[in-house]
ChimeraX commands (.cxc) that place a marker at each C-alpha (Angstrom):
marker #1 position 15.54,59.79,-39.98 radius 0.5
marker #1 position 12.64,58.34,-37.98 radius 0.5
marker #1 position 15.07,55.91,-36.22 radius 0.5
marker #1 position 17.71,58.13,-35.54 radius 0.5
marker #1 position 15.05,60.27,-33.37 radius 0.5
marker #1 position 14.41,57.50,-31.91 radius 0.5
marker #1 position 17.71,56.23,-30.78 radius 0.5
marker #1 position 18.13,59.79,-29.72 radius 0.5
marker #1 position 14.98,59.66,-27.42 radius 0.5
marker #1 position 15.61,56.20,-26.08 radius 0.5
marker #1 position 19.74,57.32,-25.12 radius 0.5
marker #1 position 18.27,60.63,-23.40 radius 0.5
marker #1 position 15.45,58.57,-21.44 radius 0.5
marker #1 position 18.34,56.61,-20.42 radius 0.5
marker #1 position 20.90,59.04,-19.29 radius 0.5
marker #1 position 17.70,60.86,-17.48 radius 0.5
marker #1 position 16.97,57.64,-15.76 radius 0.5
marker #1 position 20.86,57.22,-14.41 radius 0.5
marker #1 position 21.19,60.99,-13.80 radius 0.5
marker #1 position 17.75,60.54,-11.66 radius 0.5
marker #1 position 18.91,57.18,-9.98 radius 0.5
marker #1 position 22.26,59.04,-9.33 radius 0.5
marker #1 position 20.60,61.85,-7.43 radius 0.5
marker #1 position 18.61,59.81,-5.78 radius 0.5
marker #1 position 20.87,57.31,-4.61 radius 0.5
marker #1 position 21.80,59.08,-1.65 radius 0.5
marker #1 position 20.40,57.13,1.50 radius 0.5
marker #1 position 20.10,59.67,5.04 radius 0.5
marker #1 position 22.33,57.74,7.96 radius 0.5
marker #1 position 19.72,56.63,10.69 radius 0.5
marker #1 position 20.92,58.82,13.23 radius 0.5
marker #1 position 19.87,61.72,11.09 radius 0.5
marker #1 position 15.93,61.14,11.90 radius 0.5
marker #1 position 17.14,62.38,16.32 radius 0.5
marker #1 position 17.89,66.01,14.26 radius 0.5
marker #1 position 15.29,66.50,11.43 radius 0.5
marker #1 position 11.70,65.81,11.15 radius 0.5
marker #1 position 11.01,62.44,8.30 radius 0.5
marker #1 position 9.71,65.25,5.82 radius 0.5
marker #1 position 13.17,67.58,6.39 radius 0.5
marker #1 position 14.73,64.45,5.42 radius 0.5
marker #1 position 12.60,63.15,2.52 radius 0.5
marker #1 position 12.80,66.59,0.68 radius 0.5
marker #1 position 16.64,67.00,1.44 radius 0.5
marker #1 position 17.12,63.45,-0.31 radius 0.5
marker #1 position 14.79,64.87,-3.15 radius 0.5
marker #1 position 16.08,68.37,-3.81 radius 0.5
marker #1 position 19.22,68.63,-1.61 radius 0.5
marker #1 position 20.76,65.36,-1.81 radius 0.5
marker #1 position 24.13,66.79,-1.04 radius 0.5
marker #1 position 22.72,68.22,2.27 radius 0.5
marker #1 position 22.23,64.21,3.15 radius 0.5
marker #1 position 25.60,63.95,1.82 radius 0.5
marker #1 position 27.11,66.15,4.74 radius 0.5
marker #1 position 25.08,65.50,7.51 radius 0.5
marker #1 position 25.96,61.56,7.01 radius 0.5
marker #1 position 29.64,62.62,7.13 radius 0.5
marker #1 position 28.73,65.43,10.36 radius 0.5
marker #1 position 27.74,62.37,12.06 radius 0.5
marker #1 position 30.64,60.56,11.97 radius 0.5
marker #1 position 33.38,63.47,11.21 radius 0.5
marker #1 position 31.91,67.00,13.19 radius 0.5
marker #1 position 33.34,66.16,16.39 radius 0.5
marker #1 position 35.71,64.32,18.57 radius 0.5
marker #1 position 35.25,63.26,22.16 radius 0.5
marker #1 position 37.91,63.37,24.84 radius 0.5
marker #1 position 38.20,62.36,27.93 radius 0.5
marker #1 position 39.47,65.09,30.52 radius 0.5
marker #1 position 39.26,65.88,34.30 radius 0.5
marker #1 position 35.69,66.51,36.04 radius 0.5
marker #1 position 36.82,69.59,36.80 radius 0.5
marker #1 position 37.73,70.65,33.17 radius 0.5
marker #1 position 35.10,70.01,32.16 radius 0.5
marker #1 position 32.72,71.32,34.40 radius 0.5
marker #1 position 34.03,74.59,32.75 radius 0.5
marker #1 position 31.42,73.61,29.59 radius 0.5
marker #1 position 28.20,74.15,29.02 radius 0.5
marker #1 position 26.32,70.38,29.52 radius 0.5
marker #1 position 25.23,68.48,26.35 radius 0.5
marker #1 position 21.48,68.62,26.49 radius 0.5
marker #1 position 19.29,66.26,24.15 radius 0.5
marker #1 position 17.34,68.05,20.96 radius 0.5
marker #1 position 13.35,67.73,20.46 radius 0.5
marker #1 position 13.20,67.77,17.10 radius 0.5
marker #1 position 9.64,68.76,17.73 radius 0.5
marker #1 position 9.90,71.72,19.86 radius 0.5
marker #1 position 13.55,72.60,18.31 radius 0.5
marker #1 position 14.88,72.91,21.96 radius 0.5
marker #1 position 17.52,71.30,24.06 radius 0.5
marker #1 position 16.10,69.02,26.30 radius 0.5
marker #1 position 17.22,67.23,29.25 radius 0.5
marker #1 position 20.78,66.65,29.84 radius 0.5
marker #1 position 22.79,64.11,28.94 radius 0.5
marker #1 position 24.75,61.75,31.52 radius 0.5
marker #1 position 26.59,59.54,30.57 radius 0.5
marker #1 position 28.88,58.37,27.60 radius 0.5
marker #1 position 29.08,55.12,25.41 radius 0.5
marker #1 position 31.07,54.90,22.56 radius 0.5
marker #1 position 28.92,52.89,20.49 radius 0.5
marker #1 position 25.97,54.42,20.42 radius 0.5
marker #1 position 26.81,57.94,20.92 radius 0.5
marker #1 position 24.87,59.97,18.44 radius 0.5
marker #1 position 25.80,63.66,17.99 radius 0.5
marker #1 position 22.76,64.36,15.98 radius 0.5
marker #1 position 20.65,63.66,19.38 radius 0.5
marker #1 position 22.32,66.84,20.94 radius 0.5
marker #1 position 21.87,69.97,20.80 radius 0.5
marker #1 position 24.83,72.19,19.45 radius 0.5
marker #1 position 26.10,75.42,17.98 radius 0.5
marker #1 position 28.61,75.49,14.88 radius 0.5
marker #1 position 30.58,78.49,15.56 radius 0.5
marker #1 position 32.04,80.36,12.50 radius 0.5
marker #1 position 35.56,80.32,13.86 radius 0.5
marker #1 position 35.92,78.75,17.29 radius 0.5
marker #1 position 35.84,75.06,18.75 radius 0.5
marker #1 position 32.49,74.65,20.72 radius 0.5
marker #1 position 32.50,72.54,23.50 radius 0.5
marker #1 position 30.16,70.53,25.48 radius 0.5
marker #1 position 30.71,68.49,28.74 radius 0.5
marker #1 position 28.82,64.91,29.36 radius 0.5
marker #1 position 27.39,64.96,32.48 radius 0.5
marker #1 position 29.94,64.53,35.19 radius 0.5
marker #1 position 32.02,61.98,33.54 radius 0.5
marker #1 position 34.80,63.83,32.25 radius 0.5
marker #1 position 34.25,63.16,28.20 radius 0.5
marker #1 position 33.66,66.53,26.62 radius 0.5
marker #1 position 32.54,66.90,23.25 radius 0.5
marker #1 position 34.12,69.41,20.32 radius 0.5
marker #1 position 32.12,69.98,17.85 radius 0.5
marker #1 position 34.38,71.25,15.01 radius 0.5
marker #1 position 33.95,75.02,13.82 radius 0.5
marker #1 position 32.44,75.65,10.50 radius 0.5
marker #1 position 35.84,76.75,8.63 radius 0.5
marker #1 position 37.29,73.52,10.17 radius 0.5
marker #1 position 34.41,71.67,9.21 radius 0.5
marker #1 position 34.36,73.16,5.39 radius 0.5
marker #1 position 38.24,72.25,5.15 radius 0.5
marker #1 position 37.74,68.81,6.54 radius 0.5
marker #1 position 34.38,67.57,4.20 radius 0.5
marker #1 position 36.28,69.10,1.17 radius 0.5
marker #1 position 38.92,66.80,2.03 radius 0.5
marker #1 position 36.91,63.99,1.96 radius 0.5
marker #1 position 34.89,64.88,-1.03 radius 0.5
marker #1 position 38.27,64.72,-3.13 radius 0.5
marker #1 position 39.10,61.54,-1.55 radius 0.5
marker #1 position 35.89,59.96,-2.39 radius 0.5
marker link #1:1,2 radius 0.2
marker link #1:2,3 radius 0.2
marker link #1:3,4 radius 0.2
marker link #1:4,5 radius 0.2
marker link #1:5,6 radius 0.2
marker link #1:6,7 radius 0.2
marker link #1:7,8 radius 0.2
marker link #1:8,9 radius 0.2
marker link #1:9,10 radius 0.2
marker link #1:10,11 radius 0.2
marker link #1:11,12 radius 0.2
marker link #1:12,13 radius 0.2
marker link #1:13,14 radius 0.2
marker link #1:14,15 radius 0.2
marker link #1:15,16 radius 0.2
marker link #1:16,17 radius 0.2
marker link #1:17,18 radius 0.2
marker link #1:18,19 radius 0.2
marker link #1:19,20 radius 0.2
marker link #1:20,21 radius 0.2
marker link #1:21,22 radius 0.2
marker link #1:22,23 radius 0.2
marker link #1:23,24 radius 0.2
marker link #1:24,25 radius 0.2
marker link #1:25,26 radius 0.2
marker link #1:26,27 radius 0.2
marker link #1:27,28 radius 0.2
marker link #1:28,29 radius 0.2
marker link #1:29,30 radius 0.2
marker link #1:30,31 radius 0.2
marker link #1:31,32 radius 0.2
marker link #1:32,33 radius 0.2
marker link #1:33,34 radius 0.2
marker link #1:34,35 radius 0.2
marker link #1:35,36 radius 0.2
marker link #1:36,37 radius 0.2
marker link #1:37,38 radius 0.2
marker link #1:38,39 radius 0.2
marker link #1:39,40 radius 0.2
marker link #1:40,41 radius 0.2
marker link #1:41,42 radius 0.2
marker link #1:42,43 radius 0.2
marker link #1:43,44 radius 0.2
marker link #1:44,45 radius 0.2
marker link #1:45,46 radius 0.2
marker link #1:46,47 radius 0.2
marker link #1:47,48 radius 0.2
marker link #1:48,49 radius 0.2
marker link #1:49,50 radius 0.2
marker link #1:50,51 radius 0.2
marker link #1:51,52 radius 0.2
marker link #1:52,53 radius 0.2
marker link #1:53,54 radius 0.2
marker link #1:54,55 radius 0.2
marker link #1:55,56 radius 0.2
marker link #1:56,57 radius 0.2
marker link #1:57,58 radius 0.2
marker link #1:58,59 radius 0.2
marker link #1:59,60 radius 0.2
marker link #1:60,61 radius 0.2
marker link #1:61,62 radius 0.2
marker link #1:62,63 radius 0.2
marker link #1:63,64 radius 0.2
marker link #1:64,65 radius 0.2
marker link #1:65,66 radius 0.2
marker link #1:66,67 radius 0.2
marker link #1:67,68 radius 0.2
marker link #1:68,69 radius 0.2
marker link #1:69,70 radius 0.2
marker link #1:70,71 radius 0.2
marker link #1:71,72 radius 0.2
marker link #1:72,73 radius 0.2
marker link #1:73,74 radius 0.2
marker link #1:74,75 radius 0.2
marker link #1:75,76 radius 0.2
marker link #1:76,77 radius 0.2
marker link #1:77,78 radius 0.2
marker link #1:78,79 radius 0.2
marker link #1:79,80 radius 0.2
marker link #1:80,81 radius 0.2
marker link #1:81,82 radius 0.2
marker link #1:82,83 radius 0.2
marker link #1:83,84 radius 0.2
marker link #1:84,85 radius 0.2
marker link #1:85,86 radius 0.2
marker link #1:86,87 radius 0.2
marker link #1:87,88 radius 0.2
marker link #1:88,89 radius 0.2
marker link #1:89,90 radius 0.2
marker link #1:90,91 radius 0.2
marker link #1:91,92 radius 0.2
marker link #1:92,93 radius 0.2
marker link #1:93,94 radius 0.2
marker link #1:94,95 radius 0.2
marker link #1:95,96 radius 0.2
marker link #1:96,97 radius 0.2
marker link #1:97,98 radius 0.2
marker link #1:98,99 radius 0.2
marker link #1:99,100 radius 0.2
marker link #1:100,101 radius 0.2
marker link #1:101,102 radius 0.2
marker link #1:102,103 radius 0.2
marker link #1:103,104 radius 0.2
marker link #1:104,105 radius 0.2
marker link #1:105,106 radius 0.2
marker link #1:106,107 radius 0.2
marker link #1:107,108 radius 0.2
marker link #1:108,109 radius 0.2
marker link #1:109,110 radius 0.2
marker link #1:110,111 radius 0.2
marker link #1:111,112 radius 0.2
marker link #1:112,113 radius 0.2
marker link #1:113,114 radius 0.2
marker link #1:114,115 radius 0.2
marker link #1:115,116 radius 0.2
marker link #1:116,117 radius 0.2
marker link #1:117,118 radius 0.2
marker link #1:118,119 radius 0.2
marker link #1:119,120 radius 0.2
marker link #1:120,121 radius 0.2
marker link #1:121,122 radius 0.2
marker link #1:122,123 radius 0.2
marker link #1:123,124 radius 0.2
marker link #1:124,125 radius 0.2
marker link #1:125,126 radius 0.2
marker link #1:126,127 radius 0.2
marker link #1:127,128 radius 0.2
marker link #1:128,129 radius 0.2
marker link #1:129,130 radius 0.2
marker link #1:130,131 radius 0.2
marker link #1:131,132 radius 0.2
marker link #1:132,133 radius 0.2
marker link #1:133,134 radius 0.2
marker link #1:134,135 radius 0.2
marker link #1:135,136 radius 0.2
marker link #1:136,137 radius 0.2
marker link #1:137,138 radius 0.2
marker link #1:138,139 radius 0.2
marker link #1:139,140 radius 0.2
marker link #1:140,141 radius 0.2
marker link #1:141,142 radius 0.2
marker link #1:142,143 radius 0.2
marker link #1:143,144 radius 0.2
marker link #1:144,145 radius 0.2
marker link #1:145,146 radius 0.2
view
């Protein structure tokens, strides 16, 4: 009797171990520190991991970038730069690179239903950031595909 107990106790302490590792195992992309404070992001990986799980996807998948006319998109709001610490848009961004553009620097709206859209100084590139419906649609997809 005594050793089935504690067989039993040792195969729970184990699955609680993996179930814990599992949870934890989620790592926050770097670019996620230019939106939310460290602490935001320690206590997302510790009771929201699958808030980590979506912004790391956001910050690949929430937007495209196009390139268009100056005059197109001078019909946008610019994309201004986020202080995480005042929670404000700062000053305005100018200029576009491909490689290290990182939406989560910006500050932007995710409208329920709509498209929102950004322009990038005066170089032409405008950013969409997705709506939320298109958003939902598009991380479900990748959830099942994962």
């Amino acid at each position: 009797m005594m050793k089935k107990i504690l067989t039993i106790l040792v195969l729970l302490a184990a699955f609680t171990g993996v179930y814990a590792q599992q949870q934890g195992s989620v790592v926050p992309d770097n670019r996620l520190y230019s939106k939310f404070q460290s602490d935001d992001i320690n206590n997302m990986v510790n009771l929201l991991p699958q808030e980590i799980t979506y912004w790391n996807w956001f910050a690949d998948n929430g937007f495209v970038v196009k390139n268009t006319s100056q005059e197109v998109a001078h019909k946008y709001p610019a994309l201004k730069f986020y202080d995480k610490d005042t929670k404000l848009a700062a000053e305005e961004e100018i200029a576009y690179d491909e490689a290290t553009f990182n939406i989560m620097a910006y500050d932007f709206e995710i409208l329920p239903d709509k498209t929102n859209i950004y322009r990038i100084g005066d170089t032409g590139y405008i950013v969409n950031i997705y709506s939320s419906r298109k958003l939902v649609e598009k991380y479900n997809k990748f959830m099942r595909n994962e």
